[in-house]
PLY file of the C-alpha trace (Angstrom):
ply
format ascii 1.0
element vertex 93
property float x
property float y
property float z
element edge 92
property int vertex1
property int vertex2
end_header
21.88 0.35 -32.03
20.95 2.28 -28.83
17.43 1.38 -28.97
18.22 -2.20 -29.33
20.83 -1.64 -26.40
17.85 0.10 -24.43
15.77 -2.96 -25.48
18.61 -5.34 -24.04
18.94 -6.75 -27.73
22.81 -6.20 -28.70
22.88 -8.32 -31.46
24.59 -11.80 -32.00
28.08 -13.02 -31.44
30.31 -13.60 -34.26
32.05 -16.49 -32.52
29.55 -18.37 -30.92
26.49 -17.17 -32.44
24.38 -16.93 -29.74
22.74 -13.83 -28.29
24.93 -11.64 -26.73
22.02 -10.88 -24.27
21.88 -14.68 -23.34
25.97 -14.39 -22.76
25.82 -11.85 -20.37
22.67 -13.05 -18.26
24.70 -16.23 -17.85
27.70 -14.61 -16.31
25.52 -12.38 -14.58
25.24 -13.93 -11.01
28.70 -14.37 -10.60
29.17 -10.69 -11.48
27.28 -9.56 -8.97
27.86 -12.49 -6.19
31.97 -10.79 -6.59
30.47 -7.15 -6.37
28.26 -7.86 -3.27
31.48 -9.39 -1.93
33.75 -6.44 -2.41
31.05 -4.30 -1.47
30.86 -6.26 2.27
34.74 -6.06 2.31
34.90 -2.44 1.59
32.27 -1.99 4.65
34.02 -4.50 6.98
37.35 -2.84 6.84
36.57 0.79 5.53
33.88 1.90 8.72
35.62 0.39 11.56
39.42 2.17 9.74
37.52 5.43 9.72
35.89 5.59 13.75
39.33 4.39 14.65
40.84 7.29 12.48
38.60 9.50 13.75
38.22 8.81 17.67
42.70 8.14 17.99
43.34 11.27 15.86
47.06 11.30 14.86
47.71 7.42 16.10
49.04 4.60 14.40
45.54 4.02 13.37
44.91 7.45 12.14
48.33 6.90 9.95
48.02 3.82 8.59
43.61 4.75 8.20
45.24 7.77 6.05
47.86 5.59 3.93
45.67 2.86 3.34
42.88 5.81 1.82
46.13 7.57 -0.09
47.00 4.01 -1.68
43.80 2.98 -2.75
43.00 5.92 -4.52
46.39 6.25 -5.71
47.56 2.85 -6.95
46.20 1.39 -10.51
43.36 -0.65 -10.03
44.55 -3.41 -12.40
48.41 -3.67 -10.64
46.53 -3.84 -7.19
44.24 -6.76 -8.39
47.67 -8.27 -9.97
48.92 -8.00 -6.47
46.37 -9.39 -5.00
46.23 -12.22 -7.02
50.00 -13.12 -6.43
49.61 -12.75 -2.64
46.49 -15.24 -3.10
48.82 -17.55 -4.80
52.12 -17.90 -2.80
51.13 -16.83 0.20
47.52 -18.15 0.91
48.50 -21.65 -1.04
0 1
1 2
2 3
3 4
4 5
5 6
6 7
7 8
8 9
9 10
10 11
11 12
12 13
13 14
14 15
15 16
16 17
17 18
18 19
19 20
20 21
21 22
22 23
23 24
24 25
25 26
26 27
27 28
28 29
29 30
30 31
31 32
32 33
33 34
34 35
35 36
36 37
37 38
38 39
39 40
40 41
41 42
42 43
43 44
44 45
45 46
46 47
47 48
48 49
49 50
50 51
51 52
52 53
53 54
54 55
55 56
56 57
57 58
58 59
59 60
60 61
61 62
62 63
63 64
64 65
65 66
66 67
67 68
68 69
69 70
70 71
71 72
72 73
73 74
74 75
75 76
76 77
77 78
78 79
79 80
80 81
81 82
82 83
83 84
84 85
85 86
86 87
87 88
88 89
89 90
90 91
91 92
């Protein structure tokens, strides 16, 4: 199996029987179009967070650059995308 998986050749699905191979190049793309996105995000807010952390040491930016880092590390990644989702939904709608 891992030098088929090596080979990109993981076999055939049971449910659709098509390549598995063929499956995942199809949802490829969008995989990493929403990675590239995040990626940006993290950039956009995470560098300009951190000078403003670092050049107003122990502001209101510093805090909230601190809390934000604490509770993204901290918090489940699945409840935060839950979250996000239902903020998407009734308050963005």
């Amino acid at each position: 199996y891992i030098n088929s998986a090596v080979l990109f050749d993981f076999g055939t699905s049971f449910v659709i029987q098509k390549p598995i191979s063929e499956l995942i190049l199809t949802k490829l793309p969008a995989t990493v179009h929403l990675a590239l996105c995040g990626f940006f995000l993290s950039i956009v807010i995470g560098i300009p967070l951190g000078i403003m952390s670092a050049v107003k040491r122990d502001s209101i930016f510093d805090k909230l650059g601190k809390g934000f880092a604490v509770f993204g590390l901290a918090a489940p990644q699945f409840w935060v995308a839950i979250m996000l989702i239902l903020f998407f939904i009734f308050f963005l709608l």
